[in-house]
DRENDO-1510 file (C-alpha; in Angstrom, 1 decimal, always signed):
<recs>
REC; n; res; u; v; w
REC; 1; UNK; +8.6; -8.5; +12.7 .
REC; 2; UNK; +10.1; -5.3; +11.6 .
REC; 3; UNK; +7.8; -4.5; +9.4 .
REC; 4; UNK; +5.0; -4.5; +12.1 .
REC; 5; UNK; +6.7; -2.9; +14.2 .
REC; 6; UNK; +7.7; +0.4; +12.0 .
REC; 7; UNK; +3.9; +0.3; +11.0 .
REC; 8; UNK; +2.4; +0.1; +14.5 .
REC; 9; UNK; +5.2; +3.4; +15.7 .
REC; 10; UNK; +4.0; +5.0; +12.5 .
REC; 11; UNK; +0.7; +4.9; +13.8 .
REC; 12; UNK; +1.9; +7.3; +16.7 .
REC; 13; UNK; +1.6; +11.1; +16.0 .
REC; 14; UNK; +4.9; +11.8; +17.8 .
REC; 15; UNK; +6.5; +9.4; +15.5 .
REC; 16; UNK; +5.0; +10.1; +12.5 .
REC; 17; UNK; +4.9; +14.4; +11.7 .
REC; 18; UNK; +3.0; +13.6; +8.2 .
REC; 19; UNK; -0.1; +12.4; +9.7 .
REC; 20; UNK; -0.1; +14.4; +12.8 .
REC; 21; UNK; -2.8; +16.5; +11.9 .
REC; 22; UNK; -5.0; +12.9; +11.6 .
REC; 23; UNK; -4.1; +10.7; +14.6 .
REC; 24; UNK; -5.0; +11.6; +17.8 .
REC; 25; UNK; -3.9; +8.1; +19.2 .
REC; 26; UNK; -1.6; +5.8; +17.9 .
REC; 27; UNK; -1.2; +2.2; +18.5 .
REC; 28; UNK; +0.6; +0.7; +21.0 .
REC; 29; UNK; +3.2; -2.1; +22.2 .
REC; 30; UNK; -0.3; -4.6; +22.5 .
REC; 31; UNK; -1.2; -3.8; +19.0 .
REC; 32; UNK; +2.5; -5.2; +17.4 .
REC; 33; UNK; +1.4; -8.3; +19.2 .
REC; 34; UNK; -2.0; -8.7; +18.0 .
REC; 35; UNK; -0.7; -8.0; +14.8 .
REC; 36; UNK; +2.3; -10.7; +14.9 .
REC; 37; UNK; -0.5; -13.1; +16.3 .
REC; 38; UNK; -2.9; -12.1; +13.7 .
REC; 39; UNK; -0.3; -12.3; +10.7 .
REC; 40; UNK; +0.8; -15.2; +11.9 .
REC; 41; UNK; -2.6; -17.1; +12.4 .
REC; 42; UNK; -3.4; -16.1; +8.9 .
REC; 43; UNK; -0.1; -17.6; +7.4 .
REC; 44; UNK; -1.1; -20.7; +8.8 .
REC; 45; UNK; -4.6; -20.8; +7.3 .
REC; 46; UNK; -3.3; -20.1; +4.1 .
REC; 47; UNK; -0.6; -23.0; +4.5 .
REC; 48; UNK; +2.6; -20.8; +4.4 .
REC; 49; UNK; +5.1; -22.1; +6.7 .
REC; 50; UNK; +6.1; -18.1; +7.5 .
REC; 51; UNK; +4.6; -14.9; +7.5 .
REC; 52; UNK; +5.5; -12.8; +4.8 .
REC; 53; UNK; +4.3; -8.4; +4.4 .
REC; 54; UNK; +1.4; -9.5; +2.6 .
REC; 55; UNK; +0.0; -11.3; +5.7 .
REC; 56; UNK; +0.8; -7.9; +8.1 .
REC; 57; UNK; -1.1; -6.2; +5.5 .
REC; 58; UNK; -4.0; -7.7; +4.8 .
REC; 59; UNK; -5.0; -7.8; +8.2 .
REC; 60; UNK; -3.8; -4.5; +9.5 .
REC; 61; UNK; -7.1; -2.6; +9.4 .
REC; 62; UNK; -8.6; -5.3; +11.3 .
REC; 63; UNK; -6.6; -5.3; +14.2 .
REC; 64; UNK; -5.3; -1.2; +14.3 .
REC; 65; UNK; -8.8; -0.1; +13.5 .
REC; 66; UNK; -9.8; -0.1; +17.5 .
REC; 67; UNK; -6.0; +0.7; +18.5 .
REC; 68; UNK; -6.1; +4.2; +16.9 .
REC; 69; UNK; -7.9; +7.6; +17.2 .
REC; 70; UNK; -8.4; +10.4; +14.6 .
REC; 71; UNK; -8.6; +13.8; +15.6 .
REC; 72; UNK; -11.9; +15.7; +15.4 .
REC; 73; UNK; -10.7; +17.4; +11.9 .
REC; 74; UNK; -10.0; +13.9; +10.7 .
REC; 75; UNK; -13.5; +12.4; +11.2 .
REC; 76; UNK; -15.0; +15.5; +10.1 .
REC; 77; UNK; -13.2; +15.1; +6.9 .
REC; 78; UNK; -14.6; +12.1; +6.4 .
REC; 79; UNK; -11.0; +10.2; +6.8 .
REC; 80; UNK; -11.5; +6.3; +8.0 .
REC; 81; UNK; -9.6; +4.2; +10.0 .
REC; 82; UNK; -9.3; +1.8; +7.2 .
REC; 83; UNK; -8.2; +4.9; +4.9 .
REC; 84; UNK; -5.7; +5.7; +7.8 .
REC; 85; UNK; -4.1; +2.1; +7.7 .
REC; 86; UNK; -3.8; +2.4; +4.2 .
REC; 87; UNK; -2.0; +5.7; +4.7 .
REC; 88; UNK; +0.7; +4.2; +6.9 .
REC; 89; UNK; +1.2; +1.5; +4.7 .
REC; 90; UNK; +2.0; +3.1; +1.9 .
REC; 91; UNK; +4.5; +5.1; +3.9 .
REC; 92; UNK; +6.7; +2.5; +4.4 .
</recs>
């Protein structure tokens, strides 16, 4: 649970002064629940009897990909969502 959390409040530009300059729009409270929901759903596909970082990460682009906004001089970069979720979780 920690571990989602700290990546959903990284997602937040007031919270995270690295990637200021990228996110307009972080995620918020809803997101750390889709994502427990999410992680959690896939665990119990797989047949793990708990969710482990792996799960949080592998589908972490899926469900922050429509919780977060990139400033103009992001996009125009070329910088993805999906490059952007990679970002934060390498940060932690």
């Amino acid at each position: 649970i920690e571990y989602l959390v700290e990546l959903v409040q990284r997602s937040r530009p007031e919270n995270n002064p690295k990637m200021a300059n990228i996110l307009k729009y972080g995620a918020g409270p809803r997101a750390s629940l889709g994502l427990a929901i999410s992680a959690k759903t896939l665990a119990a596909i797989r047949g793990d009897k708990m969710v482990e970082r792996h799960h949080v990460k592998e589908i972490a682009a899926d469900v922050l990909r429509h919780r977060i906004q990139l400033t103009f001089s992001a996009e125009a970069e070329g910088i993805s969502l999906d490059d952007v979720v990679e970002m934060l979780i390498k940060q932690i």
